[in-house]
GUVOMAR-604365 format. One record per residue (C-alpha): x negated, y negated, z; residue number from 0; residue in three letters. Coordinates in nm, 3 decimals. Layout:
residues N
+---------+---------+---------+-----+-----+
|      px |      py |      pz |   n | res |
+---------+---------+---------+-----+-----+
|       X |       Y |       Z | NUM | ALA |
...
+---------+---------+---------+-----+-----+
END
This chain:
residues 141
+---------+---------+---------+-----+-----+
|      px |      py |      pz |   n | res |
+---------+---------+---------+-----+-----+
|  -2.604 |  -3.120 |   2.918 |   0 | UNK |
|  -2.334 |  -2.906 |   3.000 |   1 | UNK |
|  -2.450 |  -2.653 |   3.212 |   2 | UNK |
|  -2.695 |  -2.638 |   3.536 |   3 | UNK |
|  -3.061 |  -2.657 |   3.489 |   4 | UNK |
|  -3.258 |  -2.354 |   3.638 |   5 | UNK |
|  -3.605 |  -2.331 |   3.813 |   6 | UNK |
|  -3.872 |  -2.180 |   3.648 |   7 | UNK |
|  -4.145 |  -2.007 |   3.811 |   8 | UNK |
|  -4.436 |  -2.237 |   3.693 |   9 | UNK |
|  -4.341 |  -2.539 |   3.811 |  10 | UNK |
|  -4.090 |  -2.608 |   3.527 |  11 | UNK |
|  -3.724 |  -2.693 |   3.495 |  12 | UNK |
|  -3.529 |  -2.446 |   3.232 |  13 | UNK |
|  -3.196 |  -2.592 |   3.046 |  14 | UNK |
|  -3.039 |  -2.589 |   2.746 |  15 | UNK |
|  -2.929 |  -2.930 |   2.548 |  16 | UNK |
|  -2.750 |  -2.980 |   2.237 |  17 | UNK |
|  -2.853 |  -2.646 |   2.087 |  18 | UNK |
|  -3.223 |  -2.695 |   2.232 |  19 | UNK |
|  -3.371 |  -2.487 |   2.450 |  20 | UNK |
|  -3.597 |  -2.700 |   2.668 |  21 | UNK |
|  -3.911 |  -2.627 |   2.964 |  22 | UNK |
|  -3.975 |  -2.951 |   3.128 |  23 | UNK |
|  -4.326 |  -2.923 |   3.332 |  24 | UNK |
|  -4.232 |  -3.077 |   3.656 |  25 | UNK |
|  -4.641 |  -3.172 |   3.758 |  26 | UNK |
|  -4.684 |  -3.331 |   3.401 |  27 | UNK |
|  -4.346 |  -3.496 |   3.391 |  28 | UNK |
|  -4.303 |  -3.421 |   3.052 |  29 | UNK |
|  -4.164 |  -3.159 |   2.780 |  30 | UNK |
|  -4.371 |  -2.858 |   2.808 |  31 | UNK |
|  -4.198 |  -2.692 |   2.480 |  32 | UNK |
|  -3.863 |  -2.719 |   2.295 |  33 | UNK |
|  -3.677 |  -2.496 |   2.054 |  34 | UNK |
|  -3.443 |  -2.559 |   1.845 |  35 | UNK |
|  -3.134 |  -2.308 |   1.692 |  36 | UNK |
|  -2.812 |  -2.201 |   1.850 |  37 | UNK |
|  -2.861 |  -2.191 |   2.184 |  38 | UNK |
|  -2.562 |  -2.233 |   2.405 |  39 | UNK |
|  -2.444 |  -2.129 |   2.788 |  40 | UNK |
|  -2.693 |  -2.150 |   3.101 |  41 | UNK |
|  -3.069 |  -2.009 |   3.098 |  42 | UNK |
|  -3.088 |  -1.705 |   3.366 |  43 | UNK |
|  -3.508 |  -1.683 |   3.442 |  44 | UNK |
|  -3.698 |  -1.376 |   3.639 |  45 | UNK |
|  -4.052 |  -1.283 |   3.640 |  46 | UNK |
|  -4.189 |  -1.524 |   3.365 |  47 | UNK |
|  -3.871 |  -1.410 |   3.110 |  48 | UNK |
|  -3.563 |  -1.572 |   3.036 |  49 | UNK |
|  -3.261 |  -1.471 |   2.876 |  50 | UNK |
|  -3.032 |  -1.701 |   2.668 |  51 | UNK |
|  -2.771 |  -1.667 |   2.411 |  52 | UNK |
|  -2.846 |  -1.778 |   2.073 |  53 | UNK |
|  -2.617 |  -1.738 |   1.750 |  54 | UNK |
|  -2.395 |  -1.465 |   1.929 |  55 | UNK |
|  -2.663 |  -1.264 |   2.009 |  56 | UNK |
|  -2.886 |  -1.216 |   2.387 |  57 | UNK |
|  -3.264 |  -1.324 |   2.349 |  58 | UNK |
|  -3.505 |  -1.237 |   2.626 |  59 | UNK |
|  -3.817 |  -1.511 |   2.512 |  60 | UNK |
|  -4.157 |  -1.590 |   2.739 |  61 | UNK |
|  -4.119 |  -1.812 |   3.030 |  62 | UNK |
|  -4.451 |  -1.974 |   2.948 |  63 | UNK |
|  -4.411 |  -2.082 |   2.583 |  64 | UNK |
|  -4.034 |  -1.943 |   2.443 |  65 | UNK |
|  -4.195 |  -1.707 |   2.274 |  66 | UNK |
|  -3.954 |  -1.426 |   2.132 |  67 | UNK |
|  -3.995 |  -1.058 |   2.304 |  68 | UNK |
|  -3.669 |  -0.888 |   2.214 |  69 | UNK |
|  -3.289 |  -0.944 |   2.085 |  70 | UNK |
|  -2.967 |  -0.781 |   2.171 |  71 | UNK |
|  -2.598 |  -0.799 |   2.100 |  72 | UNK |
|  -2.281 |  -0.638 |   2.227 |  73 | UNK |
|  -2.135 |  -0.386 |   1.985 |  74 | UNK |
|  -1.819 |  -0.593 |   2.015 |  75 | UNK |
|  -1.703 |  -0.931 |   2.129 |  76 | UNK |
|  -1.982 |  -1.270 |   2.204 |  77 | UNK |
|  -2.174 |  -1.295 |   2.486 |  78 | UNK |
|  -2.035 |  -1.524 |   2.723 |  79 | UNK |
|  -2.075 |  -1.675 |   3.087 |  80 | UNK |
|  -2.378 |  -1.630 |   3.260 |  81 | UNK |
|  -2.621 |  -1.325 |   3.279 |  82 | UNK |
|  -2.753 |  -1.167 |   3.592 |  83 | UNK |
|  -3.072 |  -0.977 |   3.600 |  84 | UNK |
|  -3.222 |  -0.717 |   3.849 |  85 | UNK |
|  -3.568 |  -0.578 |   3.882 |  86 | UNK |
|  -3.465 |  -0.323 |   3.543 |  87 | UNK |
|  -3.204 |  -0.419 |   3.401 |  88 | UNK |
|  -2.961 |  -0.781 |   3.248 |  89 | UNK |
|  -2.587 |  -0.739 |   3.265 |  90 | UNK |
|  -2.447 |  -0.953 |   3.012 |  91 | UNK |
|  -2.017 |  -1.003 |   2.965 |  92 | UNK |
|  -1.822 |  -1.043 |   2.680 |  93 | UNK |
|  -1.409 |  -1.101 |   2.698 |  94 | UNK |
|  -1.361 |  -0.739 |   2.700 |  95 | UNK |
|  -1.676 |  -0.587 |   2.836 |  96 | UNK |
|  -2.001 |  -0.580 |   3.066 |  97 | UNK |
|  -2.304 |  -0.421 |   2.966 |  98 | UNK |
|  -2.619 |  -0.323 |   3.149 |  99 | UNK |
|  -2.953 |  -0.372 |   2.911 | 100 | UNK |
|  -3.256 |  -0.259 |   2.962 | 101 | UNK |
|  -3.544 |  -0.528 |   3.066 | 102 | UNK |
|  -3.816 |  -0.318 |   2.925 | 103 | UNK |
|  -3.668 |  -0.217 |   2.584 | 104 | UNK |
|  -3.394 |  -0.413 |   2.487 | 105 | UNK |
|  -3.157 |  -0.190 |   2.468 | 106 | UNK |
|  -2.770 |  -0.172 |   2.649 | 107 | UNK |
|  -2.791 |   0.183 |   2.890 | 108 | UNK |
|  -2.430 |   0.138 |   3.025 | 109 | UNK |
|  -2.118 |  -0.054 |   2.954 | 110 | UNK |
|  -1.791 |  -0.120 |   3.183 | 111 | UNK |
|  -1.480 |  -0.227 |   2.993 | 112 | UNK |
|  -1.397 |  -0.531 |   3.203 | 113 | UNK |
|  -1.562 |  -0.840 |   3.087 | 114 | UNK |
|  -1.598 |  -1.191 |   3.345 | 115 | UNK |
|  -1.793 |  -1.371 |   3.551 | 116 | UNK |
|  -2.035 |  -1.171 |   3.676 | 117 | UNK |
|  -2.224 |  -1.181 |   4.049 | 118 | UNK |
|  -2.388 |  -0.905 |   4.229 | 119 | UNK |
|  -2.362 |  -0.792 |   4.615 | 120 | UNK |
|  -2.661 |  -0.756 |   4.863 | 121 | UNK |
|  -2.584 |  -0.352 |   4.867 | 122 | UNK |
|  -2.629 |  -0.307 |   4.466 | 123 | UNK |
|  -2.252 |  -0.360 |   4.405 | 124 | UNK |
|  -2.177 |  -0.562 |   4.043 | 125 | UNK |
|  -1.836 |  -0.780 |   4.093 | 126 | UNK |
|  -1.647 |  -0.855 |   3.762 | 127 | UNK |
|  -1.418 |  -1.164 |   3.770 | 128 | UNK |
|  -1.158 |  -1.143 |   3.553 | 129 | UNK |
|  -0.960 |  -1.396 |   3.347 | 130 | UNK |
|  -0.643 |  -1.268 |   3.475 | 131 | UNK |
|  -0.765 |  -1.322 |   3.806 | 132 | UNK |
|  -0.907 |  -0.966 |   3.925 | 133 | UNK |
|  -1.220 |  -0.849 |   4.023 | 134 | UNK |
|  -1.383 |  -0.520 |   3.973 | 135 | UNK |
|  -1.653 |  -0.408 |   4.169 | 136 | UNK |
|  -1.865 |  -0.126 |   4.050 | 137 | UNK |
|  -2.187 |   0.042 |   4.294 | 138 | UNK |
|  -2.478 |   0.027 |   4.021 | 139 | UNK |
|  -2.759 |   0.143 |   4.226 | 140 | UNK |
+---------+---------+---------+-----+-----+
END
C-alpha cells in the first residue's frame, strides 16, 4: 500500500491497494467490500462519500457499499495528489490546474491555473503548492 489509509465514518478503514479499492469494517475485522479497476492515489471521505481517482478520471462512490454516484474529469491534464472537500464543493489538481466541483452535481464551477498539493486554511483560504516550490493562496469563501 502506498498511500495512508483514511477513517471512515462507520467504523471502517478506507485505502486503496494494488488497483483495489478496499472498506475494512473495523468491529467485524474483516473486508466489508472491495472493488476492483484503476484505482490509484489516497481515498479523501466526508459525509458517507468518497472520492477517488480511477482510470484518469474523479469518482465520488457511497461510503457504505462503493456504490457509483457521479464521475468527473479535468478538461486537461490527470488528476493527481490528493483531493480536499468542503461542505459544497471537491477541489481536485492536475500539473497545470485546480478545479472546484460541485458535491451535489458533479460538475467543475471554477478552475485556478496553478495545479499542486492542495490544503485549505481555517478562514476559507485554498493554498496551492507548487512543484517549483510556490504557493498560491486563493480566499474561496
Amino acid at each position: 500500500m502506498n498511500t495512508a489509509p483514511v477513517l471512515g465514518g462507520s467504523r471502517n478503514v478506507l485505502a486503496i491497494q494494488g488497483y483495489r479499492l478496499l472498506s475494512f469494517d473495523l468491529a467485524n475485522q474483516r473486508v466489508g467490500w472491495s472493488l476492483k479497476a484503476s484505482f490509484m492515489g489516497s481515498v479523501t471521505v466526508a459525509d458517507g462519500v468518497l472520492y477517488v481517482f480511477n482510470s484518469g478520471k474523479v469518482e465520488a462512490r457511497a461510503e457504505s457499499d462503493g456504490a457509483l454516484l457521479w464521475t468527473w474529469g479535468p478538461p486537461e491534464g490527470l488528476p493527481q495528489g490528493t483531493t480536499l472537500v468542503t461542505d459544497n464543493l471537491l477541489f481536485v489538481s492536475t500539473a497545470s490546474n485546480t478545479y472546484a466541483v460541485d458535491l451535489t452535481t458533479g460538475m467543475h464551477v471554477w478552475t485556478y491555473p496553478a495545479g499542486g498539493y492542495l490544503a485549505m486554511g481555517k478562514d476559507g483560504i485554498l493554498f496551492i503548492a507548487r512543484s517549483n516550490g510556490s504557493v498560491a493562496a486563493i480566499a474561496v469563501k
